[in-house]
C-alpha positions as CSV (number, residue, x, y, z in Angstrom):
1,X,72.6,83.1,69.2
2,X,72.6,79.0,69.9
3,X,69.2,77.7,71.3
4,X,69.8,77.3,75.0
5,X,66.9,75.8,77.7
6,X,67.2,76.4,81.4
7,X,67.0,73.3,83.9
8,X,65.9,73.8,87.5
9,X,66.8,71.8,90.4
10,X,66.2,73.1,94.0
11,X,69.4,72.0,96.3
12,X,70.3,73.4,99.7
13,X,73.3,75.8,99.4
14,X,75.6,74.9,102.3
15,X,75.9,77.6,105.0
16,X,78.5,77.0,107.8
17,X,76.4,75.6,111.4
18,X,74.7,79.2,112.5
19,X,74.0,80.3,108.9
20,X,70.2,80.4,107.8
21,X,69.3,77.2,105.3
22,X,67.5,78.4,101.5
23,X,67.2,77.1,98.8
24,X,68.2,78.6,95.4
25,X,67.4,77.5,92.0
26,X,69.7,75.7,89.6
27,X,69.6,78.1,86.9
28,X,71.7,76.4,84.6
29,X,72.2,77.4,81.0
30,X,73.0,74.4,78.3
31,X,75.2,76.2,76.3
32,X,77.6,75.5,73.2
33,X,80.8,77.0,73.1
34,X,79.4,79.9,73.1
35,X,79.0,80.7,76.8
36,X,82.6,79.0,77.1
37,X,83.7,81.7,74.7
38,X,82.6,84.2,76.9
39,X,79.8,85.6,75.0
40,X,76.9,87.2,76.1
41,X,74.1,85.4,77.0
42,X,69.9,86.8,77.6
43,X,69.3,88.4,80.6
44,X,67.8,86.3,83.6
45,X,63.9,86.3,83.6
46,X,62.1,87.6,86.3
47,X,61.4,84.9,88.6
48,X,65.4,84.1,88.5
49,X,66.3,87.4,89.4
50,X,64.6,87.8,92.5
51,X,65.5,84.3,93.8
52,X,69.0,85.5,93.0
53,X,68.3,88.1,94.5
54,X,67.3,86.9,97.5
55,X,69.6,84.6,97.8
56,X,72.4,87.6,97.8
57,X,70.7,89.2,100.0
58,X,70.7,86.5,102.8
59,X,74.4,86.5,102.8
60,X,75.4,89.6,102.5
61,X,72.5,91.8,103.5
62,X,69.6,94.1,101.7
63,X,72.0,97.0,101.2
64,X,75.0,95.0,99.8
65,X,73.3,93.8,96.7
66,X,72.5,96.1,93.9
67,X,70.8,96.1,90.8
68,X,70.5,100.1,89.7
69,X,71.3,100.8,85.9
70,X,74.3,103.0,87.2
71,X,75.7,100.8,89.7
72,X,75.7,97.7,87.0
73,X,77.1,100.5,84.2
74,X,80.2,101.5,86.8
75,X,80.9,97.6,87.4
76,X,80.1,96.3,84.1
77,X,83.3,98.4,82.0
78,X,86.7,99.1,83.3
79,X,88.9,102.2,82.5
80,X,89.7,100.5,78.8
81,X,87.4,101.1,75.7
82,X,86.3,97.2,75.8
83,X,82.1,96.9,75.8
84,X,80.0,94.0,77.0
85,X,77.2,93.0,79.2
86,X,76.5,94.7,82.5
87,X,76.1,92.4,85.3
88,X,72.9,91.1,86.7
89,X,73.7,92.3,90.6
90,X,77.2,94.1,92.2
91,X,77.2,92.5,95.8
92,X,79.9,94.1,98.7
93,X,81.0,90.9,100.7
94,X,82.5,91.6,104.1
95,X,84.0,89.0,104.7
96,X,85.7,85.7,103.0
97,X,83.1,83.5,104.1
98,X,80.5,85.8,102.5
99,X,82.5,85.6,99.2
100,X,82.7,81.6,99.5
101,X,78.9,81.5,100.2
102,X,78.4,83.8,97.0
103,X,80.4,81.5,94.9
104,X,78.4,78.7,96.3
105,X,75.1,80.3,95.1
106,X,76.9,81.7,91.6
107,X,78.0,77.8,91.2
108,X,74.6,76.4,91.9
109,X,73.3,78.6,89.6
110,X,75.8,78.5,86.7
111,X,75.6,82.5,87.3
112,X,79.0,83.9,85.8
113,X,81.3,85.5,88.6
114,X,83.3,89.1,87.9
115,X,85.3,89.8,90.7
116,X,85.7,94.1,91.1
117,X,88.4,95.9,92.7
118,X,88.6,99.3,92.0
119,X,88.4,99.1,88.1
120,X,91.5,101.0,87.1
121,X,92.4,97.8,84.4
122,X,92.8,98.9,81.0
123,X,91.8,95.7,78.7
124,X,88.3,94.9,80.1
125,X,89.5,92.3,82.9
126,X,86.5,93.5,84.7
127,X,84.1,93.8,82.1
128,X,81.2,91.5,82.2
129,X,80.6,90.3,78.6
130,X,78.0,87.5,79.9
131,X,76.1,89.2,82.2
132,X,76.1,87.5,86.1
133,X,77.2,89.1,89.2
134,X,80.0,91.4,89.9
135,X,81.5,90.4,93.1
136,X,83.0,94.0,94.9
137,X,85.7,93.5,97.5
138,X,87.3,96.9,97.8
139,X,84.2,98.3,99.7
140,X,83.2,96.4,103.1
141,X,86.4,94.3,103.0
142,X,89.2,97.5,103.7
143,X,91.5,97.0,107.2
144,X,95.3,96.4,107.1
145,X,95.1,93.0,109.2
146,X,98.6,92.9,110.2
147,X,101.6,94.5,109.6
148,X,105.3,92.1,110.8
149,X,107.4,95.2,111.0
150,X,111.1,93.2,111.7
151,X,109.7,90.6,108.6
152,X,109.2,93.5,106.1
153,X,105.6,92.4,105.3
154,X,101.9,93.5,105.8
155,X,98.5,91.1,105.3
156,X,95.7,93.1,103.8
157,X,92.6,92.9,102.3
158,X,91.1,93.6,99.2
159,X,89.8,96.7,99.3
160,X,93.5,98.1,100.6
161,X,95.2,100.2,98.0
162,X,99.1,101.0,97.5
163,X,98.6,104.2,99.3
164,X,96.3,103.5,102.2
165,X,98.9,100.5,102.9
166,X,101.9,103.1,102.6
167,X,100.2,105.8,104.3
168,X,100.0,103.4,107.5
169,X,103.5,102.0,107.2
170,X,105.3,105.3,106.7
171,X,105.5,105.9,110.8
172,X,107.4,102.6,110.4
173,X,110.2,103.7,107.9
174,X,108.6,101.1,105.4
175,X,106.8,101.2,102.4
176,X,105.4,99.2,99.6
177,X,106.8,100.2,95.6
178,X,104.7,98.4,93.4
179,X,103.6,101.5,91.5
180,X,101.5,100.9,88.6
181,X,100.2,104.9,88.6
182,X,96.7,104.7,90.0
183,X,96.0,103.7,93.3
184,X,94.4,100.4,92.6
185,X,93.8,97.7,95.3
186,X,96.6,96.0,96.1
187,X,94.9,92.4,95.9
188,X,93.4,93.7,91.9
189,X,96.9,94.2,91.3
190,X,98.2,90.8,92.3
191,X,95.0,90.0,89.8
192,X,96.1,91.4,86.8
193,X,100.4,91.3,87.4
194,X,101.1,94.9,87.9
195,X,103.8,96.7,88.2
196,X,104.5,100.1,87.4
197,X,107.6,102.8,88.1
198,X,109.6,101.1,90.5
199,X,109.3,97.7,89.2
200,X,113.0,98.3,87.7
201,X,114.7,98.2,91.5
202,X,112.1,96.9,93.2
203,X,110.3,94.7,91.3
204,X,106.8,94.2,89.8
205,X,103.8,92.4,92.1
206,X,105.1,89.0,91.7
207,X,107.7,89.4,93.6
208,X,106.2,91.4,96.0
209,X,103.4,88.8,96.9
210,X,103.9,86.0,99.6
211,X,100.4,84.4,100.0
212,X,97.4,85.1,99.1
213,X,93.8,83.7,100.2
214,X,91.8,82.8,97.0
215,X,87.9,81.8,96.9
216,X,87.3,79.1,94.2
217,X,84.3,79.1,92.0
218,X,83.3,76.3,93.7
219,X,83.1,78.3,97.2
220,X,86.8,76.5,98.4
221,X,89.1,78.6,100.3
222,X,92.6,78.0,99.7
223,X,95.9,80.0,101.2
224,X,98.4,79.7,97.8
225,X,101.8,79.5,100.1
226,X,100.1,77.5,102.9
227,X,97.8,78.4,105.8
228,X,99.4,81.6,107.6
229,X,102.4,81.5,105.8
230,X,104.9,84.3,104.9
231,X,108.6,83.2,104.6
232,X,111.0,85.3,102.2
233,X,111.0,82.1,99.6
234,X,110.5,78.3,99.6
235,X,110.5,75.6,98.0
236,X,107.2,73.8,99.0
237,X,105.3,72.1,96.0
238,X,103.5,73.6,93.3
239,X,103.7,77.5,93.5
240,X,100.3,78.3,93.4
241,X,100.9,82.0,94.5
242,X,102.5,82.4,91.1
243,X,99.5,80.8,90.0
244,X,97.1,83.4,90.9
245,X,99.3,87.1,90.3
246,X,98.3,87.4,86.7
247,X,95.1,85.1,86.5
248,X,92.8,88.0,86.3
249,X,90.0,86.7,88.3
250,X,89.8,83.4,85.6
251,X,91.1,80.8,88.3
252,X,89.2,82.4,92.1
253,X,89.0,85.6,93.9
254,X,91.6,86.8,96.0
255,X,90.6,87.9,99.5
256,X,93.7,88.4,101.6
257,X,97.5,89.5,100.4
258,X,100.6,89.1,102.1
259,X,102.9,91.0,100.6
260,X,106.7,92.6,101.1
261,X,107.6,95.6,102.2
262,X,110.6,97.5,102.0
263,X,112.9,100.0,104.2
264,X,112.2,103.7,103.2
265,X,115.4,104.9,101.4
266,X,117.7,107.1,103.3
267,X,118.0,109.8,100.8
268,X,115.9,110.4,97.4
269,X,116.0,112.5,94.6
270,X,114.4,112.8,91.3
271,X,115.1,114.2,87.8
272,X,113.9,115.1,84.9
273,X,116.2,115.5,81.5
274,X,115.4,116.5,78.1
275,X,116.4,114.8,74.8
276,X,116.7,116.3,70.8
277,X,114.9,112.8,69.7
278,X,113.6,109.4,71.0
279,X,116.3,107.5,69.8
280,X,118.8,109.9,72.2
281,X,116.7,109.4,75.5
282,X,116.3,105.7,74.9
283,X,120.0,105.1,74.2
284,X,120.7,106.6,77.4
285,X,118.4,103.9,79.1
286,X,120.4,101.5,77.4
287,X,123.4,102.6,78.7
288,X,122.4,103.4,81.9
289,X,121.4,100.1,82.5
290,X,124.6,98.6,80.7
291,X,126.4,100.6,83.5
292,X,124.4,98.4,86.5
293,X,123.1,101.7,87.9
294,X,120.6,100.7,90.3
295,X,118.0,103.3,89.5
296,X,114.9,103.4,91.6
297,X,112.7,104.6,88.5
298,X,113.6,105.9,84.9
299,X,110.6,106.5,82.8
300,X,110.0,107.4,79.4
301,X,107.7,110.2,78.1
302,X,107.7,111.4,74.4
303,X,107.5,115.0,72.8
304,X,103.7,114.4,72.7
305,X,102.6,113.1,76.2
306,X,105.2,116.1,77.6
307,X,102.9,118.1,75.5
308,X,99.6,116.6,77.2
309,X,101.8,116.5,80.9
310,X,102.6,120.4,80.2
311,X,98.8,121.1,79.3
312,X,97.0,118.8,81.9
313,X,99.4,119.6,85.1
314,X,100.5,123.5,84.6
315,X,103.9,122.3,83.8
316,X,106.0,124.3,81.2
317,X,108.9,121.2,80.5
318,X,110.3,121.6,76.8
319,X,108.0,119.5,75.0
320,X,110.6,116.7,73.5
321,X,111.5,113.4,74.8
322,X,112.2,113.3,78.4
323,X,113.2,110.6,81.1
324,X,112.0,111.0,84.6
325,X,114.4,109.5,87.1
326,X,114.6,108.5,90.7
327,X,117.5,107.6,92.8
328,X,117.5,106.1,96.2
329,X,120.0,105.2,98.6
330,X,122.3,106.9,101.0
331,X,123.2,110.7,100.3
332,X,126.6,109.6,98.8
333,X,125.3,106.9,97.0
334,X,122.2,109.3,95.5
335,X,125.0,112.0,94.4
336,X,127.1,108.7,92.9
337,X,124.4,107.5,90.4
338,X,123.2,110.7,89.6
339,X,127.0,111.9,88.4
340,X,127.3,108.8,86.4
341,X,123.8,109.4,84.8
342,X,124.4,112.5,84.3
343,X,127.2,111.8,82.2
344,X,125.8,109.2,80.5
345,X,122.8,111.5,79.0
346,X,125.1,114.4,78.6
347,X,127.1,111.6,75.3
348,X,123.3,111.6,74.1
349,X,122.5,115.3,73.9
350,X,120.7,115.3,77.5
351,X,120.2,118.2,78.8
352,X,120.7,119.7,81.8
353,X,118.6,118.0,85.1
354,X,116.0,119.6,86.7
355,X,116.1,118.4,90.0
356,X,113.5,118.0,92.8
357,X,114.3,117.1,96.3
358,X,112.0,117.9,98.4
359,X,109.1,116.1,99.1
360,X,106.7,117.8,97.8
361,X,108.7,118.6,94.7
362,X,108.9,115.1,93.9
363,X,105.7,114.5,94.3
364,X,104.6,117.0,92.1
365,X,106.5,115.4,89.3
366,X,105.3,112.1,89.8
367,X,101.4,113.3,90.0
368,X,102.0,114.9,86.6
369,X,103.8,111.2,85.2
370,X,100.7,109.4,86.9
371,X,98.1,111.4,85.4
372,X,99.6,110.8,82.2
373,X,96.3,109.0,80.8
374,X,93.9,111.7,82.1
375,X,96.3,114.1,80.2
376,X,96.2,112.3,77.1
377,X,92.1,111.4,77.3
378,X,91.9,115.8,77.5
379,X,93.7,116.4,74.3
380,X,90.7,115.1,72.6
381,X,87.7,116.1,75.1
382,X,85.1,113.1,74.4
383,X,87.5,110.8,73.0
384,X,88.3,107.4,74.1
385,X,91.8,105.4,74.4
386,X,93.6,102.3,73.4
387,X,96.2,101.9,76.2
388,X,98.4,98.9,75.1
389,X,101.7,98.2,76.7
390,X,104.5,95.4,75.6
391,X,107.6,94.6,77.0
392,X,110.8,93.5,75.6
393,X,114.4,93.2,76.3
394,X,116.3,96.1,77.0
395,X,118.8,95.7,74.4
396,X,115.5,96.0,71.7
397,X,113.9,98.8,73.3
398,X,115.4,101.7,70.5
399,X,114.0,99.6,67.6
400,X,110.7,98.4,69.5
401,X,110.0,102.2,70.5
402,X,111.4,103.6,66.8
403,X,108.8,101.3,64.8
404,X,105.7,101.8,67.3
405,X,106.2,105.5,66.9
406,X,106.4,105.3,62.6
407,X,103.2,103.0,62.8
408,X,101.5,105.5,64.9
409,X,102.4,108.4,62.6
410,X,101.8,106.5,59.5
411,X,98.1,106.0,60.5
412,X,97.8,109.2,61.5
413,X,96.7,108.6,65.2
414,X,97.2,110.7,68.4
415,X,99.4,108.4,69.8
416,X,101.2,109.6,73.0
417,X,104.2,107.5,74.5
418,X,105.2,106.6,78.1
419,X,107.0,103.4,79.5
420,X,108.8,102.0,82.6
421,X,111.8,101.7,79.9
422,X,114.3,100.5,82.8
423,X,113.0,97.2,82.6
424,X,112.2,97.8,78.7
425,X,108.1,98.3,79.5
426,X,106.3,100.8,77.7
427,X,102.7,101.9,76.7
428,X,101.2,104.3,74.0
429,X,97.5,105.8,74.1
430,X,95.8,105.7,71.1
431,X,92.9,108.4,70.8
432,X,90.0,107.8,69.0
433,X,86.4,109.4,68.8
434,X,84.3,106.6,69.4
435,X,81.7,107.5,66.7
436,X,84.3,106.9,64.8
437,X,84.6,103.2,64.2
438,X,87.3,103.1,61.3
439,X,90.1,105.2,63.6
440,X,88.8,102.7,66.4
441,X,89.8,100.1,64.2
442,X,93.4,101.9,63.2
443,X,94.0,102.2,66.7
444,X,93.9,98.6,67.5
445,X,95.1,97.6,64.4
446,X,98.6,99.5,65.6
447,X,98.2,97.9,68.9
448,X,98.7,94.2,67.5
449,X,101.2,95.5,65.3
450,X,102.8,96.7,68.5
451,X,102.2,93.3,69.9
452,X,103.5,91.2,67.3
453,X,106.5,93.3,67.2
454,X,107.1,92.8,70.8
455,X,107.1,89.0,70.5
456,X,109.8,89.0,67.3
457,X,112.1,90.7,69.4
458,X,111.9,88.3,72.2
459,X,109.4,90.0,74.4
460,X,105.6,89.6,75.8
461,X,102.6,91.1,74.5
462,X,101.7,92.7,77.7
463,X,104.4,93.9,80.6
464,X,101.6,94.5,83.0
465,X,98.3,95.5,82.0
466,X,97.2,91.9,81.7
467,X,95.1,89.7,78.9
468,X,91.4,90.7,79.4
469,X,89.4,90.9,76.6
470,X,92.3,92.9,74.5
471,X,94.8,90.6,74.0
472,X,93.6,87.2,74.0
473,X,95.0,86.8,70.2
474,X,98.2,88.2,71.4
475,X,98.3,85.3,74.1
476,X,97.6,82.8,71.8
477,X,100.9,84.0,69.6
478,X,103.0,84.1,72.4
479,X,102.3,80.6,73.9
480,X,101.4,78.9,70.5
481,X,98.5,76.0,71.1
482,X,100.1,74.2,73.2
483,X,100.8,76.9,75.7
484,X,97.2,77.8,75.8
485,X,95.9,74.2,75.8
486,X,97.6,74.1,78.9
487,X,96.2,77.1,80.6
488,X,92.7,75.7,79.6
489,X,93.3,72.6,81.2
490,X,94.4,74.6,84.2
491,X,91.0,77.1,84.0
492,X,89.0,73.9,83.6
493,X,90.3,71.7,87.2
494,X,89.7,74.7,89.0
495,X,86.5,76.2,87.2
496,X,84.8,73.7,85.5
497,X,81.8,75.1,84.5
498,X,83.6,78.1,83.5
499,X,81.3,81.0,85.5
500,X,85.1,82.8,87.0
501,X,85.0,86.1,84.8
502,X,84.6,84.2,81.6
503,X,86.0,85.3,78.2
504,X,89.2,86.8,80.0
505,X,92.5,85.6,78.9
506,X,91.9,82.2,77.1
């Protein structure tokens, strides 16, 4: 651990006219590279802790600040197998202002910054690795501020998720598809660049997200598309909302989305269709595609997460390859694309669809597709997963898919495969015991494989679950020196002192 002394300078921490005046300490850290590098640093003593403490306290009240082993455990690791430091204090802003005052003290204090959503991330985005405070805005910070119903979009808070926002819209005939399974916050998900199920039709968060209010590490509030602004497009200087969807709470901490929303189809119905091998169900994506069907959602599952599906849900599906489809559109135009589908899988050995058209049927399916992780995390009770996802051009997805699944039997891993294959996204979860360090190490070993792979054929190490803490090497081959240098720069103008969820993504 490098030597490190602690410097104090009392400063007044600027609270808008009506706020009370304290003072905090400047409990700043003289670090090498390591604290830049994200790595841990010693706890806070005493004294520090309660002025930080207090200081939290003042702006967001007694009860919002907590500092119990199980609270810091819950905020200090995400859904991913990625260890580090639990924070110092979770705090529950209410409002942006609180946030902005928080960063104020976090900034004064050179105290490192996690912002929280609902933790659903896979590669430790949320996991503190040097301690600090874990900044939760799903909890005070939940109302649907607006919804423009003849504009097709909605301004909501952080602690909104995908189906509190649909639930309130569906009176409307609207909706919002950015499906990425679990029903994270909608603001976490502009975090991290999700996209999920229906990113093939209706695209992934990034084109889904308008504006967005961001608080800097510095305490600056900033709207990324301009102050109460939500046009379709423009053209208007840097695009700084762009910036923000994918910066994993590195860059500021979003506070307010505007996002679009869409007309609920006319007519929907999904299917499910069996194939003898892999290679069979993913040439039929191929051609499906190649055919400029405009599918809503066509999802991959292999023989073994069907298996973990059939066990988990109290389904009975033949457990070989499978694609789950949905079609949307008007009743002719649903009956259309499935007949052409159909005949597409039939030239691949498909088998016959099962169909579900009722709501509830549907719904059904798409619980068992969702809860595809918890289903594979049961077929070894205790164990722990790797979930890695890539993406890559379409035309590469039958080679991608072929080699990931000989790596994974090669190594002999519990490897379960399921992707958003219409816009050539996929994952696998890799089991492994976690007493078991050597398997731990097979499993991530295959993931970089998988990574690597990914990038030869032209594609990105990461589709959607973001950089975290499990990928940064992958980054670093994808955008070579250069690339990253860049994004440093970036990180540094914006957070210079590094304290915004450090030892994520660069």
């Amino acid at each position: 651990m490098t030597n490190m002394r602690r410097v104090f300078s009392f400063r007044g921490c600027g609270f808008p006219a009506g706020k009370p005046k304290f003072f905090t300490p400047n409990l700043r850290y003289i670090q090498s590279s390591a604290f830049n590098a994200g790595l841990a640093r010693p706890r806070l003593e005493k004294d520090d802790r309660d002025r930080l403490r207090r200081d939290l306290e003042l702006i967001v009240g007694e009860k919002n600040v907590s500092s119990s082993e199980s609270v810091l455990a819950q905020h200090g690791q995400d859904e991913g197998p990625h260890k580090g430091l639990p924070p110092d204090f979770v705090v529950w802003p209410s409002s942006t202002e609180e946030v902005s005052e928080i960063c104020k003290v976090c900034t004064a204090g050179r105290i490192p910054i996690i912002p929280h959503g609902t933790g659903t991330g896979l590669e430790g985005g949320t996991t503190a690795v040097a301690g600090g405070v874990a900044v939760n805005v799903t909890k005070n910070m939940e109302n649907i501020e607006a919804v423009y119903h003849e504009d097709f979009t909605a301004i909501i808070r952080p602690g909104v998720t995908r189906e509190g926002l649909n639930q309130d819209v569906k009176a409307a005939g609207l909706w919002f598809p950015v499906d990425p399974g679990a029903n994270a916050s909608i603001c976490g998900m502009c975090a991290t660049g999700a996209s999920g199920t229906n990113a093939v039709r209706y695209g992934t968060i990034r084109e889904n997200t308008l504006n967005l209010e961001v608080v800097l590490a510095d305490g600056r509030i900033v709207e990324t598309g301009g102050k109460g602004s939500r046009p379709n497009k423009t053209s208007a200087g840097y695009n700084l909302t762009g910036l923000m969807v994918g910066s994993e709470g590195t860059l500021g901490i979003i506070t307010r989305a505007t996002v679009r929303l869409h007309a609920i189809p006319e007519s929907i119905a999904a299917a499910v269709v069996s194939f003898p091998t892999v290679q069979a169900a993913v040439d039929t994506v191929v051609s499906t595609l190649q055919c400029s069907i405009p599918l809503a959602r066509i999802e991959f599952l292999d023989e073994v997460q069907m298996m973990a599906c059939n066990k988990y849900s109290g389904l009975d599906y033949p457990e070989v390859p499978h694609l789950f489809l949905e079609f949307h559109g008007s009743q002719s135009e649903v009956e259309a694309q499935a007949a052409m589908v159909n005949e597409i899988s039939n030239e691949f050995g498909g088998g016959e669809f099962a169909w579900a058209l009722q709501q509830e049927d549907r719904t059904k399916l798409w619980t068992a597709r969702h809860r595809a992780y918890y289903a594979d995390v049961a077929l070894r009770p205790g164990c722990r997963c790797v979930t890695t996802d890539v993406c890559v051009p379409v035309s590469a997805l039958p080679e991608m898919i072929r080699e990931t699944k000989a790596d994974i039997e090669k190594n002999g891993l519990i490897g379960p495969m399921v992707g958003h294959v219409g816009d050539g996204n996929f994952h696998t979860m890799l089991l492994f015991d976690p007493e078991d360090q050597e398997e731990y190490k097979r499993c991530k070993e295959v993931a970089n494989r998988m990574g690597m792979k990914a990038l030869t054929l032209g594609g990105t190490c990461t589709g959607e679950h973001g950089i975290g803490l499990g990928k940064i090497g992958l980054l670093k081959e994808q955008f070579g020196e250069e690339g990253i240098s860049m994004m440093k720069n970036i990180k540094a103008a914006l957070d210079p002192l590094n304290i915004m969820n450090p030892g994520k993504v660069i």
